[in-house]
MARZAFI-509001 format. One line per 2 residues: number of its first residue (from 1); their letters; for each residue z, y, x of N, C-alpha, C, CB. Coordinates in steps of 0.05 Angstrom, whole numbers. Each point is the difference from the previous one (the first is absolute). Glycine has a CB too. Example, Ala and Ser with C-alpha at 12.3 -4.5 7.8 and 13.67 -1.06 7.14 Angstrom:
BEGIN
1 = AS = 156:-114:264:0:24:-18:0:24:18:25:-23:-38; -39:44:31:1:24:16:14:22:-15:-43:-13:24
This chain:
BEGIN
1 = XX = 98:1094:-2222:11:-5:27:4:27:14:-23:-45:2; 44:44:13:7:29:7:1:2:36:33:7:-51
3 = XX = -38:12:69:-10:-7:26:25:22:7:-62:-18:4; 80:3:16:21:19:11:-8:11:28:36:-26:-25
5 = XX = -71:27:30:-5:15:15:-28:7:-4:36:-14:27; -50:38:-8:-16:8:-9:-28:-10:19:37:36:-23
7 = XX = -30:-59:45:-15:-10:11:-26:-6:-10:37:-8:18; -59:5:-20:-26:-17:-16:-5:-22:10:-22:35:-10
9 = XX = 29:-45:49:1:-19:1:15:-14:-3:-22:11:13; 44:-7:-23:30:-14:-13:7:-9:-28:13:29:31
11 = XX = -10:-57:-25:3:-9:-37:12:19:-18:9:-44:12; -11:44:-30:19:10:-28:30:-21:-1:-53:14:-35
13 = XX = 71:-12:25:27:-18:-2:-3:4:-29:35:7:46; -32:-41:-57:3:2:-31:33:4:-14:-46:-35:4
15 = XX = 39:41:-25:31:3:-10:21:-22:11:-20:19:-45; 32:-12:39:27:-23:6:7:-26:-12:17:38:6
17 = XX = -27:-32:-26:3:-17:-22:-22:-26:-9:23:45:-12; -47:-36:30:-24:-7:2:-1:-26:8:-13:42:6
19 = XX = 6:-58:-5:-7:-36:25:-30:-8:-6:53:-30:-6; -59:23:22:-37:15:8:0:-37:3:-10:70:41
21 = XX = 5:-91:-63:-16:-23:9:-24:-5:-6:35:-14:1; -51:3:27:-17:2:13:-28:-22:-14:41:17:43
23 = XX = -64:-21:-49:-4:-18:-15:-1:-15:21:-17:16:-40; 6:-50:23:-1:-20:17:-16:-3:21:14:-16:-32
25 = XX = -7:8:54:-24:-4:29:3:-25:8:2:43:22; -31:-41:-2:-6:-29:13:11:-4:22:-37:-3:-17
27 = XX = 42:24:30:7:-3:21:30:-12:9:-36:33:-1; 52:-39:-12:18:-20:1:-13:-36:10:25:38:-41
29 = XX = -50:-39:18:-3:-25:2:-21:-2:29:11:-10:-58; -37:35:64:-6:-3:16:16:-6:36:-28:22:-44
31 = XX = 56:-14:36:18:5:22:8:-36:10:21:58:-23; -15:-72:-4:4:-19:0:-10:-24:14:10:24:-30
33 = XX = -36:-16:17:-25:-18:7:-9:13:41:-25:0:-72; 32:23:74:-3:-5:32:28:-12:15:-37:44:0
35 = XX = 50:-39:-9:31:-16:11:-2:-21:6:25:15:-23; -37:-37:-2:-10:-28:0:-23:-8:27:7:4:-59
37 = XX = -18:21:58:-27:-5:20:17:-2:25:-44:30:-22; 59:-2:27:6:-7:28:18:-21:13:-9:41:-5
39 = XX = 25:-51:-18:16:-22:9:-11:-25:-3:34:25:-10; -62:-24:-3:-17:-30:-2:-13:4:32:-17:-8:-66
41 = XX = 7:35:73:-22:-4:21:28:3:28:-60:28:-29; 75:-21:33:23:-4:18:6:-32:10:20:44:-27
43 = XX = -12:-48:1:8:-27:3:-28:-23:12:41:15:-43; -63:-12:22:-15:-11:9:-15:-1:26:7:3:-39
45 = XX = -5:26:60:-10:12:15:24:-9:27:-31:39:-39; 56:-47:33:19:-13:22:3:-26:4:20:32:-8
47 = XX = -23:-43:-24:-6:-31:4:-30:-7:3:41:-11:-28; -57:33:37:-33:-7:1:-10:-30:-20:1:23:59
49 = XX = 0:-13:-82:-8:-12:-25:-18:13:-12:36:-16:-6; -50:15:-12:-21:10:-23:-30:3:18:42:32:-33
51 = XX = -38:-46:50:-26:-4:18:-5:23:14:-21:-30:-30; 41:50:44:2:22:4:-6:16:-10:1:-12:22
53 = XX = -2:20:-45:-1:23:-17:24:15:-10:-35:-23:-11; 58:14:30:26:13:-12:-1:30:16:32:-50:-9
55 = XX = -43:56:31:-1:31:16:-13:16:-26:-11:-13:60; -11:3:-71:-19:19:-25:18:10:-29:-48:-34:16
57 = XX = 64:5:-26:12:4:-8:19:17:-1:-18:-28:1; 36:19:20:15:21:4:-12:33:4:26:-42:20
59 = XX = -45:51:-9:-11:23:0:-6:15:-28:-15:-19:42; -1:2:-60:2:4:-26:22:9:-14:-29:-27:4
61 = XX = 48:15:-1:29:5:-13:2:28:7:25:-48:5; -14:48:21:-1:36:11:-15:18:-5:12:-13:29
63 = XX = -43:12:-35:-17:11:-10:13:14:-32:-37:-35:33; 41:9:-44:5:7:-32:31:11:0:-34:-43:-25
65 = XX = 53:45:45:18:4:-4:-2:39:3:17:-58:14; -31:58:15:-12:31:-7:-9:19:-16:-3:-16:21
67 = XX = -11:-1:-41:-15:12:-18:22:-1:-18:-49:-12:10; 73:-4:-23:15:1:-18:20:29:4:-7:-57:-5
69 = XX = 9:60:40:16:20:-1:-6:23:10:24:-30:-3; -56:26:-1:-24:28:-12:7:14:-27:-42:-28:18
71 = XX = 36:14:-28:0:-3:-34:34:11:-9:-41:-53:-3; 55:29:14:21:9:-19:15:27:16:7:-56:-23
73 = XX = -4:62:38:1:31:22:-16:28:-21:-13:-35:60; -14:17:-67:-18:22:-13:13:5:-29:-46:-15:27
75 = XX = 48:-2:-37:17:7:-23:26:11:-11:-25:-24:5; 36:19:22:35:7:-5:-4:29:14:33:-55:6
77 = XX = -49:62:8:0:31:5:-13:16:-25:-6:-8:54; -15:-7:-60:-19:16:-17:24:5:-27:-58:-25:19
79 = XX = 76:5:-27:19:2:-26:11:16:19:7:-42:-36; 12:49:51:25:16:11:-15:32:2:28:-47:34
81 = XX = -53:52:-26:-4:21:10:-16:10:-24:6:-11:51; -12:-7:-84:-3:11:-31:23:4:-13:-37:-21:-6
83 = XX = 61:32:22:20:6:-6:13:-23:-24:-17:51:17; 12:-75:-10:15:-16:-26:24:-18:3:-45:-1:-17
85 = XX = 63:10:44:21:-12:7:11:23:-1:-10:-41:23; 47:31:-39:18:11:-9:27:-4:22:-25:-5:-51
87 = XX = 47:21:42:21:0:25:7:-39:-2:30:65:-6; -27:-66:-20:2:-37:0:-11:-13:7:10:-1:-22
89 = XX = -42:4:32:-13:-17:4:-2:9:31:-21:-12:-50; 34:37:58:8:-4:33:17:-11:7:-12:28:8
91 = XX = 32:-32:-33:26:-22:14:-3:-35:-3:35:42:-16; -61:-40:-1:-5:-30:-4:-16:-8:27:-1:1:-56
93 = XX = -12:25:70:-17:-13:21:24:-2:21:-54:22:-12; 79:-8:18:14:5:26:23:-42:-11:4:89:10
95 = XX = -10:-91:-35:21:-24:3:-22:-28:8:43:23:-44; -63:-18:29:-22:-13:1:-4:-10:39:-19:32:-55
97 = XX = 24:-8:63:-12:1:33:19:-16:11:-18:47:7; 43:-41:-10:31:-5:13:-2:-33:-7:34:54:-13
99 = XX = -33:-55:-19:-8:-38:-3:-14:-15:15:-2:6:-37; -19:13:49:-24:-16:17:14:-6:22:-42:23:-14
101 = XX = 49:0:25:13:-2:30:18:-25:4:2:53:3; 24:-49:-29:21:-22:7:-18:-35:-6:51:42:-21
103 = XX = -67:-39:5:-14:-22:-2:-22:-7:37:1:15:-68; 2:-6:73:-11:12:38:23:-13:10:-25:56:3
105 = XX = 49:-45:-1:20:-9:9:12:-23:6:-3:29:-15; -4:-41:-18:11:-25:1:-30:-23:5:48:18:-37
107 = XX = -57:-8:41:-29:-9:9:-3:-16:32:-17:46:-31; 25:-25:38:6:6:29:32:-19:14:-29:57:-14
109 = XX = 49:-51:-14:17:-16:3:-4:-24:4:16:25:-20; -24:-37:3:-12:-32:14:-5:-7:16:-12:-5:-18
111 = XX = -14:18:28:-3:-8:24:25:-6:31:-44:25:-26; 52:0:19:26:1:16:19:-8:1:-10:21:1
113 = XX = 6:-40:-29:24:-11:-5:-7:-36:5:17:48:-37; -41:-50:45:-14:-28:12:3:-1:23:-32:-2:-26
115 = XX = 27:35:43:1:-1:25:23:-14:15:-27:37:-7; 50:-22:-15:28:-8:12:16:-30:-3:4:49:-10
117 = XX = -21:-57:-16:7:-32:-10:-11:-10:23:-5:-4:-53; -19:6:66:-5:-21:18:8:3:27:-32:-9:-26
119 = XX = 35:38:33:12:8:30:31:-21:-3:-23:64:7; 39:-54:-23:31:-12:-7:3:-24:-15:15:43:-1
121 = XX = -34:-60:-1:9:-6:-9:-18:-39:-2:22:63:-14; -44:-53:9:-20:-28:3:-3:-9:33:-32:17:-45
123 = XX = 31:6:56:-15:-4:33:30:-11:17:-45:51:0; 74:-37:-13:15:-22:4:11:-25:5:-10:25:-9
125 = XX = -6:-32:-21:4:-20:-10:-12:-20:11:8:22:-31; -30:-18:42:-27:-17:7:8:-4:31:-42:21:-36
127 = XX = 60:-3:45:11:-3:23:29:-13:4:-31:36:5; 41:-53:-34:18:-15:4:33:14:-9:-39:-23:37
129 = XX = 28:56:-36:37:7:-16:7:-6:-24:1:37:20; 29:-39:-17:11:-8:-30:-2:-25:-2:-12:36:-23
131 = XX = 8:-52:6:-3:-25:5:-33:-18:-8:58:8:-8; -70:7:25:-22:-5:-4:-7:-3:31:-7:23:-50
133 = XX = 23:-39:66:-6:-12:35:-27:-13:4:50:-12:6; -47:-14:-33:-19:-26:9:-29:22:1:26:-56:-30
135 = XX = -36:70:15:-22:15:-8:-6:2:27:10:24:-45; 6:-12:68:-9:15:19:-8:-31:21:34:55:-11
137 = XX = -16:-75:7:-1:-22:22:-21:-20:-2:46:4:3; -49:-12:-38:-25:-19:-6:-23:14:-5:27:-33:-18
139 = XX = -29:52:-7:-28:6:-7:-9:29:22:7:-21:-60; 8:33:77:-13:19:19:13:6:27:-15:18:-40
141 = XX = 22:-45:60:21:6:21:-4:21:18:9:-43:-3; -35:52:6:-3:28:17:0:24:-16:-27:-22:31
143 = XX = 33:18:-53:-2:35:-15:24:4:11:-25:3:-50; 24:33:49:9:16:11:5:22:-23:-20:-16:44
145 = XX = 40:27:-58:7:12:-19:2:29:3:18:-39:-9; -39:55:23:7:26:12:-26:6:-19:28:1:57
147 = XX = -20:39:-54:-19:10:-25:-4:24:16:18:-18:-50; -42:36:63:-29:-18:-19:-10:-29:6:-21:44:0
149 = XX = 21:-64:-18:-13:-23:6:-23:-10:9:24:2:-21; -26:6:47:-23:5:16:-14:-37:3:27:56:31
151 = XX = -13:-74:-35:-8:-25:5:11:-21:-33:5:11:68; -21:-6:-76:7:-18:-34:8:-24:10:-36:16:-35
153 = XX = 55:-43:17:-13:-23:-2:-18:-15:2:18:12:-11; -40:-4:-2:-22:-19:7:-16:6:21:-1:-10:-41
155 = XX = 14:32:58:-14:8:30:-19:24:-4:-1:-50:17; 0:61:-36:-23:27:1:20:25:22:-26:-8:-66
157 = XX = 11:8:75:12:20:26:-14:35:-3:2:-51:38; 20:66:-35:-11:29:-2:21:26:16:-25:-20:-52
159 = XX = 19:39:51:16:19:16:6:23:-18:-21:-14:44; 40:27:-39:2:13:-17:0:28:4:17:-36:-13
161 = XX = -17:53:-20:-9:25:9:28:24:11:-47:-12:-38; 40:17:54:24:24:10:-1:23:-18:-4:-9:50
163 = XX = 23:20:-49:9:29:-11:-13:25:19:48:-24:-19; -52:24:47:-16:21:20:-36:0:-2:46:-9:35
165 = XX = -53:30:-35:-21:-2:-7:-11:8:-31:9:-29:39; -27:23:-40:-15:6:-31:23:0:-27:-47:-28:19
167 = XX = 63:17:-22:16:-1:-12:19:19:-1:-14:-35:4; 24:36:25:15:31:-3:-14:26:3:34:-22:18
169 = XX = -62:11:-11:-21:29:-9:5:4:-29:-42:-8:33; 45:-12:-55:-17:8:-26:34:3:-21:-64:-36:8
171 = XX = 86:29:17:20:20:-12:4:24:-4:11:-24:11; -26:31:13:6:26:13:-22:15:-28:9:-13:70
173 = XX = -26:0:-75:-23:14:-14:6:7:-29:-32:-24:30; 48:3:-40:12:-3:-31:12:25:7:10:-53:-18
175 = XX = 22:53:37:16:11:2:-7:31:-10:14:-37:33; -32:46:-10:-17:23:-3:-8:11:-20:-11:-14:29
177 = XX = -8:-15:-48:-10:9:-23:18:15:-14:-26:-35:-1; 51:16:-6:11:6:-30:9:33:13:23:-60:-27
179 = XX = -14:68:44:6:29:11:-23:15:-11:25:-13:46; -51:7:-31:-17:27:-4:-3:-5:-41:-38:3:67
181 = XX = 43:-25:-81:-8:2:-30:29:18:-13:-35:-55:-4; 53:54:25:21:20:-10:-8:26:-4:29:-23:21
183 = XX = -41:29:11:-9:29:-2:-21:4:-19:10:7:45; -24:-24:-50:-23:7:-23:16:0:-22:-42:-22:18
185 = XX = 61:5:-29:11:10:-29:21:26:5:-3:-54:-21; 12:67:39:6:27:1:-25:22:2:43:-21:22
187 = XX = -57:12:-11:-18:22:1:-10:2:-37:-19:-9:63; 20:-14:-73:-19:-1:-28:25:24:-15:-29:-65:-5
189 = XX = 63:51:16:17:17:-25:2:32:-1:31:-42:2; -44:49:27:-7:26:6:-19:20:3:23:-19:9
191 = XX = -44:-9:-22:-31:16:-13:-9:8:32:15:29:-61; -12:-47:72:-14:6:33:-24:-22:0:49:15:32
193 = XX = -72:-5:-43:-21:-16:-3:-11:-6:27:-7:19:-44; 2:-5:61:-15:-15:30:14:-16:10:-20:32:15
195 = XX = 51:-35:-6:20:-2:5:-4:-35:-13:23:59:3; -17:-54:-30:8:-26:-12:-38:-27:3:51:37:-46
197 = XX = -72:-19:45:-22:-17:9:-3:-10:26:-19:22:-30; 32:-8:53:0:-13:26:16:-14:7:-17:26:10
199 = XX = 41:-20:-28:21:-28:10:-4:-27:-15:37:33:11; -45:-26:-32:-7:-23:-21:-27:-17:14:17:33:-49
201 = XX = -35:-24:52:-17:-5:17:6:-21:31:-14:47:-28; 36:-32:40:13:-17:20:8:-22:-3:10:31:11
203 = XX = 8:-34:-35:15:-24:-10:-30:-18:-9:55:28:-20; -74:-18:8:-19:-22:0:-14:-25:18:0:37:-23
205 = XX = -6:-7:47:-12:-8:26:27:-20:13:-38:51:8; 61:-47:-11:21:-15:20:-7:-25:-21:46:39:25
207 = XX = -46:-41:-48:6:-28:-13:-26:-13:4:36:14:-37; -52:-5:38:-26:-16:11:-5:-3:29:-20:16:-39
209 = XX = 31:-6:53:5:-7:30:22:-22:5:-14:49:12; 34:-53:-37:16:-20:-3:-18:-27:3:32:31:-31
211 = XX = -45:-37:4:-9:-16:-7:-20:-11:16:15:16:-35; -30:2:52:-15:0:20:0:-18:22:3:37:-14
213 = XX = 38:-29:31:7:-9:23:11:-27:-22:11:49:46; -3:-48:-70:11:-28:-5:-24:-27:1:39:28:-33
215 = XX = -61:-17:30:-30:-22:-4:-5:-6:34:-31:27:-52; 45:-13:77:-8:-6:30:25:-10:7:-37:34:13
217 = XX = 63:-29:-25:21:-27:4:-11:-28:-12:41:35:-4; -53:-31:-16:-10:-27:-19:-18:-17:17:0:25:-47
219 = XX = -21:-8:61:-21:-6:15:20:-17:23:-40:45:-14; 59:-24:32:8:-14:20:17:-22:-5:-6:36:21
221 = XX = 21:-34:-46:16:-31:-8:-12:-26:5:18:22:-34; -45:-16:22:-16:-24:-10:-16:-12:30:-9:24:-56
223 = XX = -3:-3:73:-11:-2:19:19:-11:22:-30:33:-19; 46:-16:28:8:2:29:42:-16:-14:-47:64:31
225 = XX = 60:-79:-38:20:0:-11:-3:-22:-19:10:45:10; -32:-50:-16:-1:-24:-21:11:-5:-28:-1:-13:39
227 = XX = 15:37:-39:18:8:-29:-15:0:-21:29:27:19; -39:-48:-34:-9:7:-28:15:-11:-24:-43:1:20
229 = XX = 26:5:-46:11:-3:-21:15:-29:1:-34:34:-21; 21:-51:27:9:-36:-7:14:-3:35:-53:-27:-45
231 = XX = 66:48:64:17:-7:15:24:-11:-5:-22:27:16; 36:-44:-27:15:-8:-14:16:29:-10:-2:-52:24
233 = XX = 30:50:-35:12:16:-15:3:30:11:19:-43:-16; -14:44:43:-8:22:12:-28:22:-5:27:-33:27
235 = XX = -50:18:-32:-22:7:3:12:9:-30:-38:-29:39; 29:20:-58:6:-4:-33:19:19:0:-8:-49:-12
237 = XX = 34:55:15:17:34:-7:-13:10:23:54:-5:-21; -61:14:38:-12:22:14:-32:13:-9:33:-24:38
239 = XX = -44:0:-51:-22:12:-13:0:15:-31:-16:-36:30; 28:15:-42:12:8:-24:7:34:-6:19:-51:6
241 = XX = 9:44:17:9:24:-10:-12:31:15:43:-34:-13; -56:33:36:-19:24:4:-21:0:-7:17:8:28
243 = XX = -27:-31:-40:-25:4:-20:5:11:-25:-19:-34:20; 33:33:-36:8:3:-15:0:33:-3:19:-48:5
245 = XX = -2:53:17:10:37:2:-21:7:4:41:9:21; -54:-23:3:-29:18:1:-15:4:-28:-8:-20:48
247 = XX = 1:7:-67:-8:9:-24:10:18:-5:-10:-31:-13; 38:35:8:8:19:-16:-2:21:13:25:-24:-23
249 = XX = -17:28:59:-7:30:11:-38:1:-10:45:0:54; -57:-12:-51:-29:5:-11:-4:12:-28:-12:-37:29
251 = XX = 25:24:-53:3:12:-27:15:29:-10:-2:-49:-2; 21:55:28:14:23:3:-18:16:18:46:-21:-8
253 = XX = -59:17:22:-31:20:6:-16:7:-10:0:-11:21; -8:-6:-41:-15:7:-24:11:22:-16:-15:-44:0
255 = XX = 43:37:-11:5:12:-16:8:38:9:12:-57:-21; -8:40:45:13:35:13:-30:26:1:45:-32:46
257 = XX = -72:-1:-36:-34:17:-9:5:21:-13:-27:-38:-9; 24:13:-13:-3:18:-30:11:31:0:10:-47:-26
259 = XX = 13:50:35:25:11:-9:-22:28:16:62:-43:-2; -60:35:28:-13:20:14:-26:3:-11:24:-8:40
261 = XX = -37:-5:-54:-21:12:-5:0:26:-29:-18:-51:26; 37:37:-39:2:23:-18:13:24:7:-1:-32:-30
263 = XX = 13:27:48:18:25:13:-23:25:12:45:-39:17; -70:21:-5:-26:17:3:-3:18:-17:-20:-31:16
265 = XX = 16:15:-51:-18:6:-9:23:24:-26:-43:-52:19; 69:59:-2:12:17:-16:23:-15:-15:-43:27:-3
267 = XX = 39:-51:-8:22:-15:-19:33:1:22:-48:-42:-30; 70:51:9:30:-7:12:5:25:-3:1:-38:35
269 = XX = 20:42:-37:19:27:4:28:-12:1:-31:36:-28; 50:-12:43:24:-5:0:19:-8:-18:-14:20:26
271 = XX = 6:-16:-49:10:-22:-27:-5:-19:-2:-1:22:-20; -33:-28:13:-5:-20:-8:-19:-13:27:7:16:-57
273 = XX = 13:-40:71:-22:-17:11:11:-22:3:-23:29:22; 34:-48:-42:6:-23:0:-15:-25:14:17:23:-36
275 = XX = -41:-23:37:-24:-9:15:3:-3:33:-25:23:-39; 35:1:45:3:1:32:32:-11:-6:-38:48:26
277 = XX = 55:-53:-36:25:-9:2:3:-28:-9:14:44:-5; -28:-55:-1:-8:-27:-3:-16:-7:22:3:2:-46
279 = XX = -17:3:55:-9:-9:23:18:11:21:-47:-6:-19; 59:19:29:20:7:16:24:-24:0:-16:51:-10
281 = XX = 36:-56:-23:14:-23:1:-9:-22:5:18:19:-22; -50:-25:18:3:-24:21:-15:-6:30:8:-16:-46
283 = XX = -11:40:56:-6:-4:28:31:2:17:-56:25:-6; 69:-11:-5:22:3:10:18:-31:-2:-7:57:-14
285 = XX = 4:-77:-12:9:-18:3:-14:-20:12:23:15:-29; -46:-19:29:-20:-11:27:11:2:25:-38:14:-22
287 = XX = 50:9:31:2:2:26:35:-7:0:-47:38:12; 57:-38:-38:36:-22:10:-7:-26:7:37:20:-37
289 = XX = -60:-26:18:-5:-34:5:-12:-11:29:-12:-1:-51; -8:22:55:-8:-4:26:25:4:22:-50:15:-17
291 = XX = 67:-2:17:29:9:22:17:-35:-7:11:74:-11; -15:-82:-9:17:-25:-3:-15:-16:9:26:7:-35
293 = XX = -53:-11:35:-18:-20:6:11:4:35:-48:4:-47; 39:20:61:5:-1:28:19:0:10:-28:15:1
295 = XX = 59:-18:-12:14:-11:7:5:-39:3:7:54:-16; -9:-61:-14:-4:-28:-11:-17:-13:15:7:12:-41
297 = XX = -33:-5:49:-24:-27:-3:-10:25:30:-19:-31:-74; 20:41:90:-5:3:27:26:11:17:-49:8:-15
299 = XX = 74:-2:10:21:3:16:16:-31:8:2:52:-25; 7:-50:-2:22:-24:-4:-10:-34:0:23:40:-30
């Protein structure tokens, strides 16, 4: 293996020709098995089933999900930085990443693409357009077909959330982010080491001040607004889909951690830091989804 620099804390780059596979791990299946947890203790923990044991549950899951992406973090640095990834196996990680993302995309697509089936199209309907009148006269003569559907059918009543306020705080905060993680990946391509730890660092602290103010909108939905999950369909895409993001701005904090933490400890150079550019592509697409979310589901 041949090292195109003379760094010591900097991997070696294997030949070209090289493809570095990895032996088998658990941590796939351990990953699995907390997935299952958190969507058994979620579910169980909203429909208050399993005799309340779905909050533990669910905690467990997250627990093990941590630890999977302890482990597998520890390994994929410890191989990258024993010099045993080749220029191919940097292009298998940049298509590898990009797959993930558009699989994000269309992830995300759905949802949005539910939001709009029922804004245009059911809530309509239920209100008698097209030829669907009797609906509105026999089975619901006071519905009212306006969106957000602040008053369901069967009478669940709720208010809805505005766009002023917390919300356009935690635009403002994304917004921000993805800027100062710019300046940190310039400072990295210019070997400006203080530079790239304090802005990287920023972008951490903003995405956890995200997630932060999104858990005291949640608080005030539920409390003061009545907006919860089983608020009829309203409640259901508005939870959905910023619950949802919120994970992922949380998983893109983590990962951006990491990133900064090795950046401490010397790892990256202006060649090689695919690591901080993977976590970069997807905070940066976190924060288009979140700009569509605050248009969609608190403007419009």
């Amino acid at each position: 293996m041949s090292n195109s620099y003379d760094d010591p804390n900097q991997p070696a780059v294997a030949n070209s020709d090289e493809y570095y596979v990895p032996a088998a791990s658990g941590w796939p299946i351990l990953g699995a098995i907390a997935l299952f947890l958190i969507a058994l203790g979620a579910g169980a923990t909203v429909g208050n089933l399993l005799a309340g044991q779905g909050p533990w549950i669910l905690l467990t899951g997250v627990g093990l999900i941590l630890l999977m992406l302890t482990g597998w973090f520890r390994d994929v640095i410890t191989e990258s930085m024993g010099g045993l990834y080749s220029t191919q196996m940097d292009r298998s990680f940049r298509q590898g990443m990009s797959w993930f993302i558009f699989s994000e995309v269309m992830f995300f697509g759905a949802f949005f693409g539910a939001l709009f089936y029922i804004r245009m199209i059911a809530v309509p309907w239920l209100g008698g357009a097209s030829n669907n009148a009797m609906t509105n006269i026999v089975l619901w003569p006071d519905f009212v077909a306006d969106w957000p559907l602040v008053l369901t059918p069967d009478g669940t009543e709720t208010q809805a959330m505005g766009p002023i306020g917390l919300p356009l705080y935690n635009t403002i905060i994304l917004l921000t982010s993805s800027v100062t993680l710019h300046i940190a990946h310039l400072a990295l391509e210019n070997n400006q080491r203080r530079r790239l730890s304090l802005f990287l660092l920023v972008t951490v602290l903003l995405g956890g001040i995200f997630v932060y103010l999104q858990a005291v909108e949640y608080i005030h939905a539920y409390h003061e607004l009545n907006l919860r999950l089983d608020s009829g369909v309203y409640g259901n895409t508005f939870f959905m889909l910023t619950g949802f993001h919120g994970v992922h701005v949380t998983l893109g904090a983590i990962l951006l951690l990491v990133v900064w933490c090795r950046v401490l400890i010397g790892h990256f150079t202006p060649e090689h830091h695919f690591a901080f550019q993977a976590g970069a592509w997807y905070w940066h697409f976190v924060d288009v989804v979140w700009l569509c979310l605050f248009v969609f589901v608190y403007i419009l």
